[in-house]
N, C-alpha and C positions, 0 to 999 in steps of 0.2 A: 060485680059480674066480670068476668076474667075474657079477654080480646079472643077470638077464635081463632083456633089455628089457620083456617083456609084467609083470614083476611089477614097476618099474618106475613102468610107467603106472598097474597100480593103485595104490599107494600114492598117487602123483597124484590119481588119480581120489577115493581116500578123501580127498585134503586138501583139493580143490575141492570136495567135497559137502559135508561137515560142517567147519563151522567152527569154531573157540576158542569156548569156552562152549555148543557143544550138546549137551543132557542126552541120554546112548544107553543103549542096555542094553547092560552085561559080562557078562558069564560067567564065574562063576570055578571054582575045579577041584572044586567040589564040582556044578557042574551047577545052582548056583543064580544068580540072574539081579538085576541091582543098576543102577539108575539112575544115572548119574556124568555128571560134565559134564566134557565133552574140553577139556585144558588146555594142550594142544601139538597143532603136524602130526605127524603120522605120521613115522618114521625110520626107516634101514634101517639091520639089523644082521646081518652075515654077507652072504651070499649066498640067505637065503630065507627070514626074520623082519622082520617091522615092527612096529615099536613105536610107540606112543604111552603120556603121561601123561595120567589119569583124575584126578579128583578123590575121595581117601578111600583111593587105590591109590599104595602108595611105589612109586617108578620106572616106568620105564615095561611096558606093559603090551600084548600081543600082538592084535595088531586085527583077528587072525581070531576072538579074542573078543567078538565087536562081534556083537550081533545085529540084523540090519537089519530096521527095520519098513518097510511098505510101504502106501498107501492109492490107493484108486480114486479118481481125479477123469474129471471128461466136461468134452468142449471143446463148442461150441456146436453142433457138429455130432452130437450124440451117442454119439460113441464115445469109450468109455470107456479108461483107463490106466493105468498104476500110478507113482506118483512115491517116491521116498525119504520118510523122518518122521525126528524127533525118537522120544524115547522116550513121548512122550504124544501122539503122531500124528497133529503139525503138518508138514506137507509142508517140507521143509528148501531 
């Protein structure tokens, strides 16, 4: 079975937003939540897993674990947005 184009582009999308060395929050299987700094792009494995390596995390490690922070910024115009962060919620 062949990877589908739309998951595809996210993976893309993950590897154009956050680059090598940005610190993210994991999750790991206990539901607790860990600072890491990303040490590769993203990869696809099967037909419907991406992986990345994390820092602290042997091999790579599933990026729907990735919890995305998000913050408000306003353009000159007053309306306000929401951009991606880092783990400490500098706009990436």
């Amino acid at each position: 079975m062949k990877t589908s184009k739309k998951f595809q582009e996210a993976v893309e999308a993950f590897n154009k937003l956050y680059k090598i060395g940005t610190e993210l929050i994991v999750v790991d299987d206990f539901g607790t939540e860990h600072v890491r700094a990303l040490q590769s792009e993203a990869w696809i494995v099967g037909t419907n897993q991406a992986l990345a390596r994390f820092e602290g995390i042997s091999g790579g490690y599933d990026i729907k674990r990735v919890k995305h922070k998000m913050k408000r910024k306003s353009n000159d115009l007053g309306m306000s947005y929401l951009v991606p962060c880092d783990a400490h919620g500098v706009a990436v």
